[in-house]
NURO-681466 format. One record per residue (C-alpha): x, y, z; residue number from 1; residue in one letter. Coordinates in Angstrom, 3 decimals. Layout:
X | Y | Z | NUM | A
...
//
This chain:
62.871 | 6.456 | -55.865 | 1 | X
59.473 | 7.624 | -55.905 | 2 | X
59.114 | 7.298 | -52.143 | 3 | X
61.855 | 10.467 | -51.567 | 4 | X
59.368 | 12.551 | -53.315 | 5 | X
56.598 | 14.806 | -51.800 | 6 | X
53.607 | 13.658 | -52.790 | 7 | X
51.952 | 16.371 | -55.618 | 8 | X
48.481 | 15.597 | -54.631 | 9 | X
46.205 | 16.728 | -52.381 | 10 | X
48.418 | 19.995 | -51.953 | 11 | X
49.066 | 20.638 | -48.513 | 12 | X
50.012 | 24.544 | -46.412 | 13 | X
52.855 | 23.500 | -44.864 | 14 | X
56.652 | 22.237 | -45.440 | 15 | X
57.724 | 21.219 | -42.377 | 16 | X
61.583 | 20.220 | -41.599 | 17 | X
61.970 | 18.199 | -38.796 | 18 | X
65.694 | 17.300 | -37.293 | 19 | X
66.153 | 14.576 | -34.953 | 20 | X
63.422 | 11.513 | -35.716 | 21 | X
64.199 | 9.526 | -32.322 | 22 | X
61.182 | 8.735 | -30.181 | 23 | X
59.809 | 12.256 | -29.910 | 24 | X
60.383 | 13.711 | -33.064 | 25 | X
58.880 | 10.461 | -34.821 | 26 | X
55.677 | 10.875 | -32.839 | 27 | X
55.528 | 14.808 | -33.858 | 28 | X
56.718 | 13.754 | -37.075 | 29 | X
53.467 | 11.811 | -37.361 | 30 | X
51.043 | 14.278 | -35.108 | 31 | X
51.915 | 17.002 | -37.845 | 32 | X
51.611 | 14.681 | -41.602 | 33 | X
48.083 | 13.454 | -39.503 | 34 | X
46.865 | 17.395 | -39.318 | 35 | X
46.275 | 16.691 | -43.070 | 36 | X
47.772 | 20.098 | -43.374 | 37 | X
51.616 | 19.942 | -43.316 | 38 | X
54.334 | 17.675 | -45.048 | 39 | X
57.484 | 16.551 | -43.026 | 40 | X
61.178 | 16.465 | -44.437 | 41 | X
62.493 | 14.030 | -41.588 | 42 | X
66.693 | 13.898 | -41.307 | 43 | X
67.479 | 10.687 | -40.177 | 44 | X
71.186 | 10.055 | -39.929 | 45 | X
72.307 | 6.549 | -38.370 | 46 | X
68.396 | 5.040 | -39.288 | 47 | X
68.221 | 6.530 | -42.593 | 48 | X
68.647 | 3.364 | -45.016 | 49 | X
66.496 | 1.068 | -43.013 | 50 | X
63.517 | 3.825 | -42.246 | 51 | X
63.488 | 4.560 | -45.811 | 52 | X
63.287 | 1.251 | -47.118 | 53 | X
60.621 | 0.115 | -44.297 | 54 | X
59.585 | 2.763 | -42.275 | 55 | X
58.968 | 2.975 | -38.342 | 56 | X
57.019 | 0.476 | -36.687 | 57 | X
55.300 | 2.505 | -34.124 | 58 | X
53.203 | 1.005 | -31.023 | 59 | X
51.488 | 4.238 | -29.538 | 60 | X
49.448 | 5.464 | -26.821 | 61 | X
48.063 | 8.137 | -28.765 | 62 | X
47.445 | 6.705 | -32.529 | 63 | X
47.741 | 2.862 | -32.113 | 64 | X
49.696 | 0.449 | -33.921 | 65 | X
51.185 | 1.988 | -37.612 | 66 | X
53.279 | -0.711 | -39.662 | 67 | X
56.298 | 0.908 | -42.280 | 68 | X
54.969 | 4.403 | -41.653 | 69 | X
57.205 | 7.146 | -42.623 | 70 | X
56.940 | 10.909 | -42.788 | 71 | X
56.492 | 12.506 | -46.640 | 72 | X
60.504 | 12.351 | -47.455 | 73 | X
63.485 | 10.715 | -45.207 | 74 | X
66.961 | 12.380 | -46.196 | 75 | X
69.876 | 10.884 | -43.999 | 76 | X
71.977 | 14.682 | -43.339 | 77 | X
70.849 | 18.321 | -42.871 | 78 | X
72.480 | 19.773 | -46.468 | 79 | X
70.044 | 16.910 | -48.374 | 80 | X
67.066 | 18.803 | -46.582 | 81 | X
68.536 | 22.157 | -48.090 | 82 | X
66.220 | 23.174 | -51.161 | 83 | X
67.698 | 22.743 | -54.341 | 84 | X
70.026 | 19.787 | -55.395 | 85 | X
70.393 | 16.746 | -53.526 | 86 | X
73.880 | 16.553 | -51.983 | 87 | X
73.619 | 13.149 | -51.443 | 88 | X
73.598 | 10.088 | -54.167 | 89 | X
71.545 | 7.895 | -52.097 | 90 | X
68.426 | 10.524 | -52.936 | 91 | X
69.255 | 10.032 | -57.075 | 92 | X
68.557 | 13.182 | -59.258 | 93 | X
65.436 | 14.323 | -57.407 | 94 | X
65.323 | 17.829 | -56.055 | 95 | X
62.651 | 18.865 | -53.420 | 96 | X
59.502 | 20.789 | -55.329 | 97 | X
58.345 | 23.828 | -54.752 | 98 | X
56.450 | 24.185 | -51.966 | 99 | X
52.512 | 25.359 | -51.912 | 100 | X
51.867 | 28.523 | -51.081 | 101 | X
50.400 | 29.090 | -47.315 | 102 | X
49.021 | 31.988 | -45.366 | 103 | X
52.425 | 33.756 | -45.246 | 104 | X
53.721 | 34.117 | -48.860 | 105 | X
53.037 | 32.331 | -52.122 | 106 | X
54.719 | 29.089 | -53.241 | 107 | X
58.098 | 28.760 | -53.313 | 108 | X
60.859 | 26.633 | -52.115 | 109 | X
61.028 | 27.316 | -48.261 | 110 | X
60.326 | 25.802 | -45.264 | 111 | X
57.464 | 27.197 | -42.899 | 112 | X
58.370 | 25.341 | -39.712 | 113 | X
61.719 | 23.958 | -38.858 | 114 | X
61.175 | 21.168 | -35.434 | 115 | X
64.141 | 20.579 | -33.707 | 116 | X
64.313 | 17.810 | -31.629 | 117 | X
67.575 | 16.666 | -31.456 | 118 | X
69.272 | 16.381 | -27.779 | 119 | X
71.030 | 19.345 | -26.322 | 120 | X
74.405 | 18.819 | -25.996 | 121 | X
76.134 | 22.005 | -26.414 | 122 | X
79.730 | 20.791 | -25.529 | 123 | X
79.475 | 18.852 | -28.892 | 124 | X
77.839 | 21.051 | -31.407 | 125 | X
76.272 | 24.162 | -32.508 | 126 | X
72.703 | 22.912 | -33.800 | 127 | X
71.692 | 27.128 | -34.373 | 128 | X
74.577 | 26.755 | -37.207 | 129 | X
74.324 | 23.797 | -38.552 | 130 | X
70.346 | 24.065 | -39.559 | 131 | X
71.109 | 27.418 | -41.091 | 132 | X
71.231 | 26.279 | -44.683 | 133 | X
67.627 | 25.128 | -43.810 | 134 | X
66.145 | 28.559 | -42.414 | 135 | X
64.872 | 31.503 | -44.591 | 136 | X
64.826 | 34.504 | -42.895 | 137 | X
62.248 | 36.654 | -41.890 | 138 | X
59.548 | 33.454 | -42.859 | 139 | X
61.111 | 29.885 | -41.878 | 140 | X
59.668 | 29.645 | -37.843 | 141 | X
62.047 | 28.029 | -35.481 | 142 | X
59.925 | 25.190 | -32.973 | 143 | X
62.542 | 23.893 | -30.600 | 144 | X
61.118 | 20.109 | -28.813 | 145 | X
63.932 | 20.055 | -26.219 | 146 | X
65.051 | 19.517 | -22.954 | 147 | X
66.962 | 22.741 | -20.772 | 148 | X
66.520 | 26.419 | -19.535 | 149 | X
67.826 | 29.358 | -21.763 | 150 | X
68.023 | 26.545 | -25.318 | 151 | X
66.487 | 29.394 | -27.677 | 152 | X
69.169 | 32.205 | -26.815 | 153 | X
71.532 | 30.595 | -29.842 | 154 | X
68.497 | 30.968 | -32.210 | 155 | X
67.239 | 34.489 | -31.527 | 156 | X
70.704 | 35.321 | -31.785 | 157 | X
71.418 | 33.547 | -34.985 | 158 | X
68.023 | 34.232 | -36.659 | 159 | X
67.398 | 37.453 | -35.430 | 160 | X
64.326 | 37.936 | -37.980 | 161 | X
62.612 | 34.637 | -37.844 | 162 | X
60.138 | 33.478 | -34.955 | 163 | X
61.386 | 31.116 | -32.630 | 164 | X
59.136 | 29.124 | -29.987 | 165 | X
59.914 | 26.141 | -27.432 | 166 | X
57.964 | 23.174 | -26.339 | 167 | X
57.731 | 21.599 | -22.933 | 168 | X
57.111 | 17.964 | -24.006 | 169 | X
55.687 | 15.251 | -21.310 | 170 | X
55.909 | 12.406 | -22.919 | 171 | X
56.967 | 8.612 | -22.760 | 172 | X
58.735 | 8.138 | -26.223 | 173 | X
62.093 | 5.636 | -27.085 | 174 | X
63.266 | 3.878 | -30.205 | 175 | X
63.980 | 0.266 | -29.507 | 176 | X
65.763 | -2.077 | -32.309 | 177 | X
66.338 | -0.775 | -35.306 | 178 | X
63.145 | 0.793 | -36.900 | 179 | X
60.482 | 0.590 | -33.725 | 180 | X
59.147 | 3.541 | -32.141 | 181 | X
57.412 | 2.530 | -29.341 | 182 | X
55.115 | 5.438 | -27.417 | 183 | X
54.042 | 4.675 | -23.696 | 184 | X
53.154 | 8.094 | -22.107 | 185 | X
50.468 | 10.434 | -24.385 | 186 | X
51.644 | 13.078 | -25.824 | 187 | X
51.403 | 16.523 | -23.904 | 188 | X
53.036 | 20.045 | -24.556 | 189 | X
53.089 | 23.582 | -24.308 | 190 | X
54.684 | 25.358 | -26.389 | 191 | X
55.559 | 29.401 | -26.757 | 192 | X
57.021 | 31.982 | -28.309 | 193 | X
60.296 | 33.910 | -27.199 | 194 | X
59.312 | 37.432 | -27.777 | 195 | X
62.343 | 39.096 | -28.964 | 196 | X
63.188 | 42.805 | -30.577 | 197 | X
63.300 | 41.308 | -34.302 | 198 | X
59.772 | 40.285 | -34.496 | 199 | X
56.367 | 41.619 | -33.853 | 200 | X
55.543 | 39.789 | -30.895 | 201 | X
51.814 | 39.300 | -32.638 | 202 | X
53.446 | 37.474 | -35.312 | 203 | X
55.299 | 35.038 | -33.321 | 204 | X
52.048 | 35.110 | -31.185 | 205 | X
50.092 | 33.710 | -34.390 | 206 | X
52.698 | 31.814 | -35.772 | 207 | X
52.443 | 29.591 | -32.122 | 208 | X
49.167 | 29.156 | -32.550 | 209 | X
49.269 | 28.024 | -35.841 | 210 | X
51.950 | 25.509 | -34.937 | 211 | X
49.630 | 24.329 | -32.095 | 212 | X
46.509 | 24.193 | -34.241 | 213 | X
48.471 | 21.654 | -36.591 | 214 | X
49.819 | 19.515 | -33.575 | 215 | X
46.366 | 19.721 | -31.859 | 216 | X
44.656 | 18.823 | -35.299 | 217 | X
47.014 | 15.356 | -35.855 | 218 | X
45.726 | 14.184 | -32.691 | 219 | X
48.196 | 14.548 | -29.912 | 220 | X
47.177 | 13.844 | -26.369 | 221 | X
47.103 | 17.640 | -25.222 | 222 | X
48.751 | 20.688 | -26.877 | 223 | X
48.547 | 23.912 | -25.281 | 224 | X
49.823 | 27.733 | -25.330 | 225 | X
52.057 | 28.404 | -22.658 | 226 | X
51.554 | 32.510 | -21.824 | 227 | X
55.247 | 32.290 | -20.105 | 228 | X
57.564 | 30.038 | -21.864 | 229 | X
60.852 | 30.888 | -19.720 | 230 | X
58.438 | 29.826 | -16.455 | 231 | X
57.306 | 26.562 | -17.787 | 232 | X
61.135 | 25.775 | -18.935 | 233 | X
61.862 | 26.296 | -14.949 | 234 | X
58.761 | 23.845 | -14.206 | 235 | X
60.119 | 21.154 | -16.673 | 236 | X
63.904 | 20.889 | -15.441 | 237 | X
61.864 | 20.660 | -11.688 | 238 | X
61.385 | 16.918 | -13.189 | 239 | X
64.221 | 16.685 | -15.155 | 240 | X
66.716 | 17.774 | -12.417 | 241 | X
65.471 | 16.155 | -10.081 | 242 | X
64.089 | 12.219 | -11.263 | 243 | X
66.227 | 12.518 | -14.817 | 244 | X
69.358 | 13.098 | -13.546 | 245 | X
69.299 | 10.959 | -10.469 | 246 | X
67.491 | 8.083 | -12.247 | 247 | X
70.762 | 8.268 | -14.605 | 248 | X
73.252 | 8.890 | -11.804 | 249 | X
71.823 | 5.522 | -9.813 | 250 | X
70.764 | 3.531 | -12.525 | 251 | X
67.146 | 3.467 | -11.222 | 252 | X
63.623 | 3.653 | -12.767 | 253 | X
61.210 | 6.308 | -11.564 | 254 | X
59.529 | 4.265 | -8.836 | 255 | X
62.556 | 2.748 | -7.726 | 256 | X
63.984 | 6.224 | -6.538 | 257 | X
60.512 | 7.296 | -4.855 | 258 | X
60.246 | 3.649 | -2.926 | 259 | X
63.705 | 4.096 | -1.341 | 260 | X
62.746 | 7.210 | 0.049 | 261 | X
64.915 | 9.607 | -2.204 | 262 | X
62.051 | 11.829 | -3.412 | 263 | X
61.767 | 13.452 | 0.215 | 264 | X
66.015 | 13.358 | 1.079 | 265 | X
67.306 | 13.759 | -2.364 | 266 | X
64.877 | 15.075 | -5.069 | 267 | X
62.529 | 17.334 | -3.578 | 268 | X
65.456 | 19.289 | -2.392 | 269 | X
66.629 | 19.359 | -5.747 | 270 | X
63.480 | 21.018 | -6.836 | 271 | X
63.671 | 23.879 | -3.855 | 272 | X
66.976 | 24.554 | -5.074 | 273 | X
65.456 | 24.993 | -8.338 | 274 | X
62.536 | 27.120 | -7.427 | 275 | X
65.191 | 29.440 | -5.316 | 276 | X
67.033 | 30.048 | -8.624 | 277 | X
63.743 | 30.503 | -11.328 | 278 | X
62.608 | 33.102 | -7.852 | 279 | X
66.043 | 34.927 | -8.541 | 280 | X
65.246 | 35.329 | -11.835 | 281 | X
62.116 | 36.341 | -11.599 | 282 | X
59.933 | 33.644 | -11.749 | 283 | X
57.772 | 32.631 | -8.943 | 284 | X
56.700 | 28.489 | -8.811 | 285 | X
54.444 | 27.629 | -6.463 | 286 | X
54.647 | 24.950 | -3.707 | 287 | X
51.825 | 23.019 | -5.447 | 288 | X
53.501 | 22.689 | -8.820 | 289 | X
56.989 | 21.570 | -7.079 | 290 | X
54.086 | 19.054 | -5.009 | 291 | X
52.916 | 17.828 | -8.237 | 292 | X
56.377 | 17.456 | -9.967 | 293 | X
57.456 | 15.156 | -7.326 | 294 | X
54.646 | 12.821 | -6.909 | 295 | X
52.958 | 13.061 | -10.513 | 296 | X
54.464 | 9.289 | -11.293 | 297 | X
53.240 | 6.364 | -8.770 | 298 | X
55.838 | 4.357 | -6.753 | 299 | X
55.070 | 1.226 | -8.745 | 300 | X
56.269 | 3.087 | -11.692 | 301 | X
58.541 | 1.649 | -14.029 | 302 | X
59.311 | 4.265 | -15.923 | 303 | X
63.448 | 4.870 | -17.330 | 304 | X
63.954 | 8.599 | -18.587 | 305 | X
65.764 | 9.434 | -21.633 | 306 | X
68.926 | 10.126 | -19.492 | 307 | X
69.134 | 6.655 | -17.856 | 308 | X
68.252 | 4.999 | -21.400 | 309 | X
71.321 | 7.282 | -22.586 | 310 | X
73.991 | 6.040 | -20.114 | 311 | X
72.654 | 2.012 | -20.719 | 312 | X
73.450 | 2.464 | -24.243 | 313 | X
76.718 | 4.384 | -23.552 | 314 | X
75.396 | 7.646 | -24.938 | 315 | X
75.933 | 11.154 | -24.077 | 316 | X
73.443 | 12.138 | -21.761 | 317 | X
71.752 | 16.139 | -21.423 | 318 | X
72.896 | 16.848 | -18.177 | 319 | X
74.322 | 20.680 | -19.292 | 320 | X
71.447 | 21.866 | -20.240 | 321 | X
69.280 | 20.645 | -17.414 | 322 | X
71.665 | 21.141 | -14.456 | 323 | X
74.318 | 22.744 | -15.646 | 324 | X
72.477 | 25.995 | -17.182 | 325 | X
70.860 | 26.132 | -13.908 | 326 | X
74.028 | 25.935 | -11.899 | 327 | X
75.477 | 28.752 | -13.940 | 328 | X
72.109 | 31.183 | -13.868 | 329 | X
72.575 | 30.325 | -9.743 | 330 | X
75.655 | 30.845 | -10.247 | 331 | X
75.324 | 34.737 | -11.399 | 332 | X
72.431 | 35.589 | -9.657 | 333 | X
73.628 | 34.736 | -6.144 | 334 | X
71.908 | 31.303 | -5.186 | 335 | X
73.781 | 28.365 | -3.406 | 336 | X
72.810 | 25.051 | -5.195 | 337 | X
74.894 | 22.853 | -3.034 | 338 | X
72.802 | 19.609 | -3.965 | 339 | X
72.276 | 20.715 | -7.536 | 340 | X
75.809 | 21.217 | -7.743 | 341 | X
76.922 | 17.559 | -6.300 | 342 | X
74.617 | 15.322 | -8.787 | 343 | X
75.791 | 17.808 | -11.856 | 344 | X
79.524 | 16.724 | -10.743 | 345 | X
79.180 | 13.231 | -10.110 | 346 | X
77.046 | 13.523 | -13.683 | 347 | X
80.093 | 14.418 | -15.151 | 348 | X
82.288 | 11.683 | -14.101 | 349 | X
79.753 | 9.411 | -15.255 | 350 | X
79.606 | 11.051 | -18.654 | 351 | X
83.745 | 10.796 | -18.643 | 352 | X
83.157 | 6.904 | -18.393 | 353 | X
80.843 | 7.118 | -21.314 | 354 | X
82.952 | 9.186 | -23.799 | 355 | X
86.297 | 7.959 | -22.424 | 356 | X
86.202 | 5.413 | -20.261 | 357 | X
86.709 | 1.494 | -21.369 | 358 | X
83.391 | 0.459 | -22.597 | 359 | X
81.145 | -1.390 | -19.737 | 360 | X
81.274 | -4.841 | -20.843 | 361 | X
85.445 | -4.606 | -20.892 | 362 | X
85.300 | -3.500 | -17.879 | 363 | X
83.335 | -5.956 | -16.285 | 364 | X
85.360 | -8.297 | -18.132 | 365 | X
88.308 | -6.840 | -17.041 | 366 | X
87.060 | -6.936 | -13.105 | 367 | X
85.973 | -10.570 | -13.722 | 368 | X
89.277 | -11.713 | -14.948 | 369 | X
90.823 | -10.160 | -11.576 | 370 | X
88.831 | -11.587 | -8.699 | 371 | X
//
């Protein structure tokens, strides 16, 4: 029981609440307890029992080998995060203490920093209501570790009063088995604040930087201030648009694509199309940085993204956010995205097969059974 309990000493700033503990929120899970300075509420949901009996295994680039590590508390669903109560009877009578005072107010039960780094799949669910219950308003500071374009709109516009900043993440992180985390690519982001009407843009300003001190401090690989968050959004989906989706669409790894000669037919114009839409909008990306997005991995890479891990294990897979907000901004501003527009489509039908589809090893049962 005792392990579901914040540790009372040595009293640390920060509550942190961090939703989705796959491979990248377990690593910032464990950047941010390693700052020394902050304690992490991690909602597990499917991993839950076997993460809090014996914690993540975790092989890492970054911080080595860590045996049955865990974050300060594991709670397996959002409402036993809430303060207050436990909802749930797997966490016994124990209610989450009062948190330490910090820079921003004196102690109470809040938290300062909500990380959210669940995948973006806005056809299934509203994430910007269903953390509510663990937001305060005017003090709880949104931090959003995700893939796609315009992902904070939903949280400005739901927490109107509270800061909310983003984080382009480069990093090679999976889960594999049941409780293993293993991290193969360091850990590098930029992260800024979305300056919006309902808060002093010098306190989201220092509120960033406070977030990036703590990641900085728990020893992640690189963990900068991005001046213009909205243009380093448009430089991430370059990447993700171009090698995520088509790595998932093919089933290829990274340096199979680049070997067969689709980074100069296929993905490169992908990333024009891309640049013509962020220009539209008024963001300008250099040739270099589209040069650097398509050749930053070497052809002998190996590399699977997340979205071609996704469709192997019959998941859904992120493609909304990372073509088809894109597509629709293109769509409005006047910019033909034929290319874009053909791998977002054929995305979908491969998605269909996922949700709806007979699962793969009926099927190649089925075709097996027929020849």
């Amino acid at each position: 029981m005792s392990s579901l309990l914040f540790p009372t000493t040595p009293e640390k700033e920060f509550n942190i609440c961090l939703v989705g503990s796959g491979g990248v929120g377990t690593i910032a899970a464990l950047v941010l307890e390693k700052s020394g300075r902050a304690r992490v509420t991690a909602v597990l949901r499917s991993k839950f029992d076997i993460v809090n009996e014996q914690g993540w295994d975790i092989e890492s680039v970054d911080h080595g080998r860590l045996k049955n590590w865990k974050p300060s508390r594991v709670v397996p669903a959002i409402q036993d995060a809430v303060f207050g109560p436990p909802q749930s009877s797997k966490l016994g009578s124990f209610a989450l203490p009062t948190g330490a005072s910090t820079p921003y107010e004196p102690a109470k039960e809040r938290y300062d920093y909500l990380v959210i780094c669940t995948k973006q799949l806005p056809e299934k669910y509203d994430i910007a209501t269903a953390v509510a219950p663990l937001v305060t308003s005017d003090l709880t500071s949104i931090v959003l570790i995700q893939n796609g374009l315009n992902i904070h709109l939903p949280f400005i516009a739901a927490f109107s009063t509270n800061v909310t900043m983003s984080a382009v993440s480069m990093i090679g992180s999976f889960t594999e088995g049941t409780n293993k985390i293993k991290h193969i690519g360091p850990d590098m982001l930029q992260i800024g604040p979305h300056y919006h009407a309902g808060v002093k843009d010098s306190i989201s300003l220092e509120r960033t930087q406070t977030f990036i001190d703590l990641y900085c401090a728990g020893g992640a690989k690189e963990c900068i201030l991005a001046p213009d968050m909205p243009k380093a959004r448009y430089e991430k989906i370059l990447w993700n648009g171009a090698y995520n989706t088509v790595c998932a669409l093919m089933e290829m790894n990274v340096g199979e694509l680049q070997r067969s000669g689709a980074r100069e037919n296929l993905l490169m114009p992908i990333m024009w199309e891309i640049v013509a839409v962020a220009k539209a909008d008024g963001i300008e990306i250099g040739k270099e940085v589209v040069q650097h997005m398509a050749y930053r991995s070497p052809e002998s890479s190996t590399y699977r993204p997340s979205m071609l891990l996704d469709r192997e294990e019959e998941r859904p897979m992120e493609f909304e956010v990372i073509l088809g907000d894109p597509i629709r901004v293109a769509r409005e501003l006047g910019v033909e995205v034929p290319v874009m527009t053909t791998i977002y489509e054929l995305l979908k039908l491969v998605n269909w097969t996922v949700e709806y589809g007979a699962p793969r090893d009926k099927l190649r049962n089925g075709l097996r059974s027929e020849n």
